[in-house]
TIVEX-581495 format. One record per residue (C-alpha): residue number from 1; residue in three letters; z, y, x. Coordinates in Angstrom, 3 decimals. Layout:
<nodes>
NODE   nr  rest         Z         Y         X
NODE  NUM   ALA         Z         Y         X
...
</nodes>
This chain:
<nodes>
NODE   nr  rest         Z         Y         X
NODE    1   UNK     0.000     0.000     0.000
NODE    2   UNK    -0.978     2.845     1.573
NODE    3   UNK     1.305     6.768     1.913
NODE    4   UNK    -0.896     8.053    -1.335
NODE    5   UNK     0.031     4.974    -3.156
NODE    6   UNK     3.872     5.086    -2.533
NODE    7   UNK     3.669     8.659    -3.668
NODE    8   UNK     1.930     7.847    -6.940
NODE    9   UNK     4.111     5.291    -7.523
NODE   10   UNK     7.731     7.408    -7.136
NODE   11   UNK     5.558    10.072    -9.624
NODE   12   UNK     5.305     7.114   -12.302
NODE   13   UNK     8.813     6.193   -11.366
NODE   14   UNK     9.990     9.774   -12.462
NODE   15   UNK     7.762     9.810   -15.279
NODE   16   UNK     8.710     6.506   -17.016
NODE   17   UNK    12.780     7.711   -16.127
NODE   18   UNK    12.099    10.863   -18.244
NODE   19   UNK    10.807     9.222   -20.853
NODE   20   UNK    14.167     7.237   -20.747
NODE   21   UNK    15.736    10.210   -20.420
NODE   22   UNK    14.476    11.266   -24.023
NODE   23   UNK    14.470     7.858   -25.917
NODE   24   UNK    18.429     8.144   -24.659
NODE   25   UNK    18.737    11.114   -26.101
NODE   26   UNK    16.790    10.138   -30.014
NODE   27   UNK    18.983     6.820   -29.381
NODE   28   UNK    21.991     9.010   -31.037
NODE   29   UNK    20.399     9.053   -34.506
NODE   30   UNK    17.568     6.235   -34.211
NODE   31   UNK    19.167     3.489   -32.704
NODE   32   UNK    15.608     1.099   -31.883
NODE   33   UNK    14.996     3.864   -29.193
NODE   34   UNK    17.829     2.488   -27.228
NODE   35   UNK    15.972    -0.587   -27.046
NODE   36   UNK    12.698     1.279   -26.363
NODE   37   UNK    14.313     3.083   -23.372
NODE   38   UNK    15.748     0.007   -21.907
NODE   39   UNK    11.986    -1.580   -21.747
NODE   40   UNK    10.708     1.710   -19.830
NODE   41   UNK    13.325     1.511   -17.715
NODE   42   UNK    12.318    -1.578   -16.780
NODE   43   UNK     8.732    -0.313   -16.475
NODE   44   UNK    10.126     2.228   -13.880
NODE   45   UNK    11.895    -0.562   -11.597
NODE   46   UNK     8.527    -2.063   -11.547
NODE   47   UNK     7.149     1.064    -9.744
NODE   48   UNK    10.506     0.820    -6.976
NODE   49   UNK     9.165    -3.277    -6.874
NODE   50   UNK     6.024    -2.367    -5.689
NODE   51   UNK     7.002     0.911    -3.575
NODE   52   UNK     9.562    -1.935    -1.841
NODE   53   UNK     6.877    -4.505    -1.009
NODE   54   UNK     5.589    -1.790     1.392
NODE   55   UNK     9.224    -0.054     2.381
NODE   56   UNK    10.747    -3.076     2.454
NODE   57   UNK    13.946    -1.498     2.201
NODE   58   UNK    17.316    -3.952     1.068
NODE   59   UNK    19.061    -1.403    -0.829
NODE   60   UNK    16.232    -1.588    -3.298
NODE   61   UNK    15.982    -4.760    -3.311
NODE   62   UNK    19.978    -4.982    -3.982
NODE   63   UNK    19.620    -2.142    -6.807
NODE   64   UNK    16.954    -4.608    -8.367
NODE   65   UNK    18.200    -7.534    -8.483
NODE   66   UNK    22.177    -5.989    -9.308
NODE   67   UNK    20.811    -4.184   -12.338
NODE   68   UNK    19.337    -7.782   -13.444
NODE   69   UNK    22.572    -9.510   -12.754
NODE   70   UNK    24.123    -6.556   -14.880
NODE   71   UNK    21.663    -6.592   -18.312
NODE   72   UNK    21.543   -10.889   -18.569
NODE   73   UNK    25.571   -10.678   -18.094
NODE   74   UNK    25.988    -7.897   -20.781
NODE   75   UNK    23.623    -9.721   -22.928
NODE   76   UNK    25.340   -13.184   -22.478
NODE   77   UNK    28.649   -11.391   -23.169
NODE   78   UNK    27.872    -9.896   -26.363
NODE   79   UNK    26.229   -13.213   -27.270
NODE   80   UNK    29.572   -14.595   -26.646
NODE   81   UNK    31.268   -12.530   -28.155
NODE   82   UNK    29.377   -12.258   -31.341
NODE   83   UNK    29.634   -16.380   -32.000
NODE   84   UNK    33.695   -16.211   -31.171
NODE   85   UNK    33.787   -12.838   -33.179
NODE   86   UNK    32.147   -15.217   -36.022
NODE   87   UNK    34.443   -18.010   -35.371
NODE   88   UNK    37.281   -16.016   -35.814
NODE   89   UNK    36.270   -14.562   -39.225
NODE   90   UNK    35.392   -18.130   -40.427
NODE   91   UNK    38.911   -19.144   -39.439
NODE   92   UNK    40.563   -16.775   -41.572
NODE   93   UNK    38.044   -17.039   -44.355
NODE   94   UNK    37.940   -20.850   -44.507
NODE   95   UNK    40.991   -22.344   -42.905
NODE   96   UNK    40.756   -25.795   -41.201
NODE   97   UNK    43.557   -28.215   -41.588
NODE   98   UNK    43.852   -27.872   -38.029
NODE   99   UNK    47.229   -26.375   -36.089
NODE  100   UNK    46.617   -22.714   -35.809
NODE  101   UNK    46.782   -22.871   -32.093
NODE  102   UNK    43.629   -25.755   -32.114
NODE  103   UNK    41.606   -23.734   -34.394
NODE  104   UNK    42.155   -20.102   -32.755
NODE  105   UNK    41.453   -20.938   -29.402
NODE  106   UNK    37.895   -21.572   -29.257
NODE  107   UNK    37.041   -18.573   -31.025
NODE  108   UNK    39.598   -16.383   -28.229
NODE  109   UNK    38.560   -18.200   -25.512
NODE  110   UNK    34.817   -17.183   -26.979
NODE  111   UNK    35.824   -14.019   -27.150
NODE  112   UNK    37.786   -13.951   -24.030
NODE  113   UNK    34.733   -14.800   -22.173
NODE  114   UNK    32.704   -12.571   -23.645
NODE  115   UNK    34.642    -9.551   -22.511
NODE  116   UNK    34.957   -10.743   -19.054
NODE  117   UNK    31.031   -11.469   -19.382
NODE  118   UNK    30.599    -7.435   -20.088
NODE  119   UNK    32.578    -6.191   -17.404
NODE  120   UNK    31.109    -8.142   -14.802
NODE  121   UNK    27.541    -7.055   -16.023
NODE  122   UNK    28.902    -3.149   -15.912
NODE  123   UNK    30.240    -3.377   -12.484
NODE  124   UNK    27.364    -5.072   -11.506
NODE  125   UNK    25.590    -1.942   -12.933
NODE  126   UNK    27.807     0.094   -10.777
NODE  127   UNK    26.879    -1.609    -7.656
NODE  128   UNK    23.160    -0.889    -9.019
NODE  129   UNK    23.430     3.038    -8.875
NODE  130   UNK    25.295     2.727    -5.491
NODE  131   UNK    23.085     1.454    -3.796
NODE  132   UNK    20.022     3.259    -5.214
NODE  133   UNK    22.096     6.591    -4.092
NODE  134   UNK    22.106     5.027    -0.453
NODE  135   UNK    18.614     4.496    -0.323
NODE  136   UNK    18.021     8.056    -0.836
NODE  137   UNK    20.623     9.060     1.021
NODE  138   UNK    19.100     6.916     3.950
NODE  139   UNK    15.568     8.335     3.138
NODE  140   UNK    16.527    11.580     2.244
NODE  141   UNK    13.473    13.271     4.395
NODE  142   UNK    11.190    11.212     2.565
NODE  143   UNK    10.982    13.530    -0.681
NODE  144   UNK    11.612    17.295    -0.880
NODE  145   UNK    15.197    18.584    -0.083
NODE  146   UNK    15.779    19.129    -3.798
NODE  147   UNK    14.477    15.895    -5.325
NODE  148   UNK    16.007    14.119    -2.767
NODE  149   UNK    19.055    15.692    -3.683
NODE  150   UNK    18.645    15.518    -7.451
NODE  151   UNK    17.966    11.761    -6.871
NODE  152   UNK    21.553    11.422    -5.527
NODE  153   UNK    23.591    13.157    -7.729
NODE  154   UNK    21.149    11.125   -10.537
NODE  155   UNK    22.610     7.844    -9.086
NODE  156   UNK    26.259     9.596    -9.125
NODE  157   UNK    26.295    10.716   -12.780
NODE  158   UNK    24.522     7.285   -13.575
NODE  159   UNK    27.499     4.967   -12.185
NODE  160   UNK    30.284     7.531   -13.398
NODE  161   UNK    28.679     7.251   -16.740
NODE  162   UNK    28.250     3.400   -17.025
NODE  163   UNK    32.142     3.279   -15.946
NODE  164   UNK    33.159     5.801   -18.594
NODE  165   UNK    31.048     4.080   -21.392
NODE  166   UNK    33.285     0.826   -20.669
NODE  167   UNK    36.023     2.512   -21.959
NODE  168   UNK    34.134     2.961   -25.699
NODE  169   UNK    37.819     2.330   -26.779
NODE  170   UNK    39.090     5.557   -25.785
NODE  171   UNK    36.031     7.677   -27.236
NODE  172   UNK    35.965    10.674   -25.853
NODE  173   UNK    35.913     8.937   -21.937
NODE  174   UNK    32.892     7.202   -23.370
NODE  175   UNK    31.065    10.102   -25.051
NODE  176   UNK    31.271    11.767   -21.538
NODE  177   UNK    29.882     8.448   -19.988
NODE  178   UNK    26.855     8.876   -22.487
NODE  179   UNK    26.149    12.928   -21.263
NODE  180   UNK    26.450    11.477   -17.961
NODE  181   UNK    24.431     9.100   -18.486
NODE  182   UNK    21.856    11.518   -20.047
NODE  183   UNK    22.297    13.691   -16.988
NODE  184   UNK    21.409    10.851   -14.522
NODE  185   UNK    18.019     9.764   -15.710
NODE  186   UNK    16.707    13.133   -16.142
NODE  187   UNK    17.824    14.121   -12.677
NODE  188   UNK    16.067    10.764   -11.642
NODE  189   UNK    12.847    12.186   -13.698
NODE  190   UNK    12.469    15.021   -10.647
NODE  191   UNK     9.967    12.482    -9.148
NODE  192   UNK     7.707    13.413   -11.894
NODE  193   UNK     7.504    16.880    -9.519
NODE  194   UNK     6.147    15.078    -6.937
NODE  195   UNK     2.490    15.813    -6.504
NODE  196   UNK     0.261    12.427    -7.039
NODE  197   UNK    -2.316    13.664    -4.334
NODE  198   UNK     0.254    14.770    -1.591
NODE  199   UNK     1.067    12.775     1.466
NODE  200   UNK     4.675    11.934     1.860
NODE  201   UNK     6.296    13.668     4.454
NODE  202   UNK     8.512    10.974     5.823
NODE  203   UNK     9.121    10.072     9.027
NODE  204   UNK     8.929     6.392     8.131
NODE  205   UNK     5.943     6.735     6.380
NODE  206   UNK     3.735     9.362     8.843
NODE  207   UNK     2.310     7.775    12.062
NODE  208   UNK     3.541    10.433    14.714
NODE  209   UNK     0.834    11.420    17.219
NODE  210   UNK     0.799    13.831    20.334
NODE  211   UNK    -0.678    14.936    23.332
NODE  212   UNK     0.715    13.827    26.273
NODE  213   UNK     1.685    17.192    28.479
NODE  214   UNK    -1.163    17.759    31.464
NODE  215   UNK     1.030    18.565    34.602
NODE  216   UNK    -0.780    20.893    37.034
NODE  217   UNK    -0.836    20.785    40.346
NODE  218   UNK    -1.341    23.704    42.550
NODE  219   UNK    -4.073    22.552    45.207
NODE  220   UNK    -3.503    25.664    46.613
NODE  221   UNK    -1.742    25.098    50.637
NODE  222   UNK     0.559    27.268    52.045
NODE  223   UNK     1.578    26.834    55.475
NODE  224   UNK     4.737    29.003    57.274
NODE  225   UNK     5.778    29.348    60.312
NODE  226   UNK     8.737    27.257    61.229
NODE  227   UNK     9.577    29.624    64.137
NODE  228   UNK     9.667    32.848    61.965
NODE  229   UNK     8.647    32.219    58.507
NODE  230   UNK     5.614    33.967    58.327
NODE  231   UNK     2.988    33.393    56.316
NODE  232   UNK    -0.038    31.265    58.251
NODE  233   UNK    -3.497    32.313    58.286
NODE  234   UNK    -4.433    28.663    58.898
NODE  235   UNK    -6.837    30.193    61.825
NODE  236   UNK    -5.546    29.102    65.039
NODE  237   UNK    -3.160    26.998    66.417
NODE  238   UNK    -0.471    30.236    67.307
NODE  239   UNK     1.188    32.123    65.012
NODE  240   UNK     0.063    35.566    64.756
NODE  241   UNK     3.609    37.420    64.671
NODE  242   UNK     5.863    35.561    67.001
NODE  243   UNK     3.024    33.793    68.729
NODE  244   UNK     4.684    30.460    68.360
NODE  245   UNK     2.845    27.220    68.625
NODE  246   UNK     1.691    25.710    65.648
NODE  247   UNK     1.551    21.954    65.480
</nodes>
């Protein structure tokens, strides 16, 4: 992939992250666009899979595949959690002849499970933002000064919010979480600045070339006197001052 192509790609990365960005936002009163935003968010990781198979880089590839670990282990938990969630209300809707401790502990240890599932998956997410944020950090002369530094405090707002959202059960910690959350992607969305045509101005990605520096020698030969130190008219074999020999 050549320097045009990586730059085209972090443009579409900012691009599809703004659109999240919005679709997060409409996700307050429409709630499918949640769903919608999560797919082109996965659209944009597909740009940093193919920027990577050039860069190369393993905090990408740990961002990657921690944000994957994160979304099947949320999933997973709130599949969990849903079936003990049902076993539970079946319990007290149709009792079993079973002792209460028998027929309760499935559906806990369902729901138990389920929880533990969740958290796992958001400090996986976590791990995902932190290690996005070094990758810029690392490549920080690879953009402009202020996407570069929009990118990190993107990554920032992004963990703080996923680790204020886990506390839904205090609210107002988890409203925050969502702003945050808001914040991040459309800081992340200042690759969409990036111009498609310009050449990346990173040292990784520029092949360095100079002159080497032409040293110039004087052919010019100056001869002294080692009697008196004056300056020899290279004519004759006596110096014309002190009338010292000359060898």
């Amino acid at each position: 992939m050549s320097n045009a192509n990586i730059k085209k790609e972090f443009y579409d990365f900012g691009k599809h992250i703004e659109t999240v960005a919005f679709l997060t936002v409409i996700s307050l009163a429409i709630g499918i666009t949640g769903f919608i935003a999560m797919i082109f968010l996965f659209i944009a990781f597909g740009c940093l899979k193919r920027i990577n198979s050039t860069l190369n880089d393993l905090r990408l590839q740990d961002f990657r595949s921690s944000y994957m670990r994160s979304v099947i282990s949320k999933i997973g938990g709130v599949a969990i959690l849903t079936v003990g969630g049902v076993n539970l209300a079946l319990f007290f809707i149709n009792p079993t002849p079973l002792p209460i401790y028998i027929s309760l502990s499935i559906p806990i240890i369902l729901l138990l499970s389920g929880v533990v599932l969740i958290y796992l998956g958001i400090a996986a997410e976590m791990k995902a933002w932190k290690n996005l944020r070094i990758f810029f950090e690392n490549n920080f002369q690879m953009f402009p000064n202020t996407i570069s530094s929009e990118a990190i405090k993107g990554c920032d707002k992004l963990r703080t919010g996923t680790l204020l959202i886990s506390l839904w059960f205090l609210v107002i910690p988890a409203i925050i979480g969502f702003i945050f959350q808001i914040q991040g992607y459309f800081k992340l969305a200042k690759f969409r600045n990036l111009s498609a045509i310009e050449t990346l101005e990173s040292p990784k990605l520029q092949e360095t070339s100079y002159k080497p520096q032409e040293i110039v020698v004087s052919q010019e030969k100056i001869n002294f006197c080692p009697n008196c130190g004056a300056k020899l008219s290279e004519l004759g074999k006596y110096c014309s001052l002190c009338g010292s020999e000359i060898r």
